[in-house]
C-alpha positions in Angstrom: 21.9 -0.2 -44.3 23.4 2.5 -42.0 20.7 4.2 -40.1 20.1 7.0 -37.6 18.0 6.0 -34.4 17.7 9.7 -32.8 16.9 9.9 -28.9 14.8 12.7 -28.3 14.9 13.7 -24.7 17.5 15.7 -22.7 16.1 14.8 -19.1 17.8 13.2 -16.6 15.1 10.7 -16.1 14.1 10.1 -19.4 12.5 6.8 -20.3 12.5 7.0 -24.1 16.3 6.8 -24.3 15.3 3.1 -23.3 13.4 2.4 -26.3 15.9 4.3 -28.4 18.4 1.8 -27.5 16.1 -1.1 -27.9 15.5 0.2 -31.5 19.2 0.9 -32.2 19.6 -3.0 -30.6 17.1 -4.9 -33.0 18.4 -3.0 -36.1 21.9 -4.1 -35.4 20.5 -7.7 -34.8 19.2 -7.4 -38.2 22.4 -6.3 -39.6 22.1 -2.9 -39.8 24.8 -0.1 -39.0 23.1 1.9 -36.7 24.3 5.3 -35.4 22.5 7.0 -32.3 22.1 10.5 -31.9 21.4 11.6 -28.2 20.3 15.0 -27.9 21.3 15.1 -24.1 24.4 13.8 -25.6 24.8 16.4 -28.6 23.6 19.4 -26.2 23.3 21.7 -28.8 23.2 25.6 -27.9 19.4 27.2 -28.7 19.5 27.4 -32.8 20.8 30.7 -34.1 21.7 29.5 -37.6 21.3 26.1 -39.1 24.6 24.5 -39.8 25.3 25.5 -43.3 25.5 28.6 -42.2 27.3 28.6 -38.9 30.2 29.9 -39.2 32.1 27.6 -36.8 30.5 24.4 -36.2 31.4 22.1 -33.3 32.9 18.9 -34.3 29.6 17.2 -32.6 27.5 19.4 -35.3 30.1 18.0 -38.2 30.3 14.3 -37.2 25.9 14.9 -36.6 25.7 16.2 -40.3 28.0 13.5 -42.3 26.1 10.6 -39.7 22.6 11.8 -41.2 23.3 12.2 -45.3 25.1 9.3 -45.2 22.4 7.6 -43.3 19.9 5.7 -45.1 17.2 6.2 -42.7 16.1 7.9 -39.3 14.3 6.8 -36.4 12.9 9.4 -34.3 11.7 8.5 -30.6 10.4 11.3 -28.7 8.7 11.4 -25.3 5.5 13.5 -25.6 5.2 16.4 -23.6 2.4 18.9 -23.7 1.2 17.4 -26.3 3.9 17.0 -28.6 7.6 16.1 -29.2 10.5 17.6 -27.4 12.2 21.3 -27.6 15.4 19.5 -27.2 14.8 17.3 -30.3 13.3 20.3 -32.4 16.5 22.5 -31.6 18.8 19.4 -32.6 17.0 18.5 -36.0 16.3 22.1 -36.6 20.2 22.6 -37.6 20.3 20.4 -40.7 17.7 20.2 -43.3 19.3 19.3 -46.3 20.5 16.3 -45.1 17.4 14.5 -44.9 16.4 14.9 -48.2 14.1 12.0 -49.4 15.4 9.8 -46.1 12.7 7.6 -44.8 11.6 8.1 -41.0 10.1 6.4 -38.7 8.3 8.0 -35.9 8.3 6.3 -32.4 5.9 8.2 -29.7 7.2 7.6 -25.6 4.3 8.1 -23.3 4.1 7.3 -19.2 0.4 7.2 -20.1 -2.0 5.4 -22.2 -2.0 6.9 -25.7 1.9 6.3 -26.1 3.1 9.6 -27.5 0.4 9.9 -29.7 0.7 13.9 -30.3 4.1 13.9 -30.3 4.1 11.1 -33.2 1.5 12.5 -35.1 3.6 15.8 -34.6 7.3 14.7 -36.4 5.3 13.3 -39.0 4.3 16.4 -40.3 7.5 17.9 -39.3 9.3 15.2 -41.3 7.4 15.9 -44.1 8.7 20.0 -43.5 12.4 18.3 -44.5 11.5 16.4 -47.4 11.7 13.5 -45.1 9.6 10.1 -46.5 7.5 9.0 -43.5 6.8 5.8 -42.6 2.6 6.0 -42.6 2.6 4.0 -39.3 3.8 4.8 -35.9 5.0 3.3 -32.9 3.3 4.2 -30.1 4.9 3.4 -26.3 2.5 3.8 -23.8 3.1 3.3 -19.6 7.1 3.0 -20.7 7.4 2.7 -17.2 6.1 -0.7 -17.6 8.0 -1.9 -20.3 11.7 -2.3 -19.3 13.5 -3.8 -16.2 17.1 -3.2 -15.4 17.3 -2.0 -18.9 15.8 -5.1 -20.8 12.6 -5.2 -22.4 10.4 -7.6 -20.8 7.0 -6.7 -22.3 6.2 -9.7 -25.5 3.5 -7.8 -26.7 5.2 -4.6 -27.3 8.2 -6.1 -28.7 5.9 -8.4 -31.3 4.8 -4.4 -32.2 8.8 -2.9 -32.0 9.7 -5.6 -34.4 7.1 -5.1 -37.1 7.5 -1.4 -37.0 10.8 -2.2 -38.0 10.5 -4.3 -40.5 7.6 -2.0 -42.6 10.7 0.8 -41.9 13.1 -1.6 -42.8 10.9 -2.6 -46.5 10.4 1.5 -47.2 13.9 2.5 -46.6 15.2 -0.8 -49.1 12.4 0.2 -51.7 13.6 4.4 -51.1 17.4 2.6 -51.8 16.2 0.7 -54.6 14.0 3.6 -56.6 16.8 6.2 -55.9 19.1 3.3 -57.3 
């Protein structure tokens, strides 16, 4: 399946890009296509108009579009701040809407505390459900990510045991989505 694992934080020492990449990692391990979309990366200017009707959209905002309707899922992993997702995420996403269209999405919480991003998580789901997005019931919640990851390698069993079977109840709703829409 191709998929879209989104990494939701634009600071310069953000911790969630981590598990983003770990996501991205085990998806392609399982044979997945998996595209990331970096909103440090993607820097998009404060919304004005959503893409359809900008009248000249960066190439970023093109190849952005095309990678999520052709995906055939989205993972979003946010840090939670104030008690919920990022701006920087909300003014990326916030362009397309049409796009994710009856697209599964998985929700994935980043916290330096103990409830893991709970807020924020709770937070795209409903906004998921604003685009017509199918969410995954469950989340993923990452708390003390601080903890989690040395010289970029996961080292924590019990999370991962919890990363990987997030993945595969995503993985099963995104092949049943495939298989109902035909």
């Amino acid at each position: 399946m191709k998929l879209v694992v989104v990494s939701g934080s634009a600071r310069p020492q953000r911790q969630s890009h981590q598990v983003a990449l770990e996501v991205g990692k085990r998806l392609e391990e399982k044979g997945h296509t998996v595209h990331l979309l970096d909103v440090r990366e993607l820097n998009f200017p404060l919304l004005e108009a959503i893409f359809d009707k900008t009248p000249t959209p960066s190439e970023k905002m093109k190849e952005t579009s095309a990678a999520i309707a052709q995906s055939e899922g989205l993972l979003l992993v946010s840090p939670e701040y104030n008690g919920s997702y990022s701006g920087a995420l909300k003014n990326t996403l916030d362009y397309f809407y049409k796009e994710y269209s009856h697209k599964p999405f998985g929700i994935v919480g980043v916290s330096s505390g103990m409830l893991g991003g709970i807020n924020a998580a709770k937070s795209l789901q409903q906004y998921a459900l604003a685009l017509k997005g199918i969410v995954l019931p469950n989340v993923l919640l990452t708390p003390k990510v601080q903890t989690l990851f040395q010289e970029g390698q996961l080292i924590d069993t019990a999370y991962a045991g919890r990363l990987d079977e997030f993945l595969n109840d995503f993985l099963w709703l995104s092949q049943a989505i495939r298989a109902a829409q035909g």
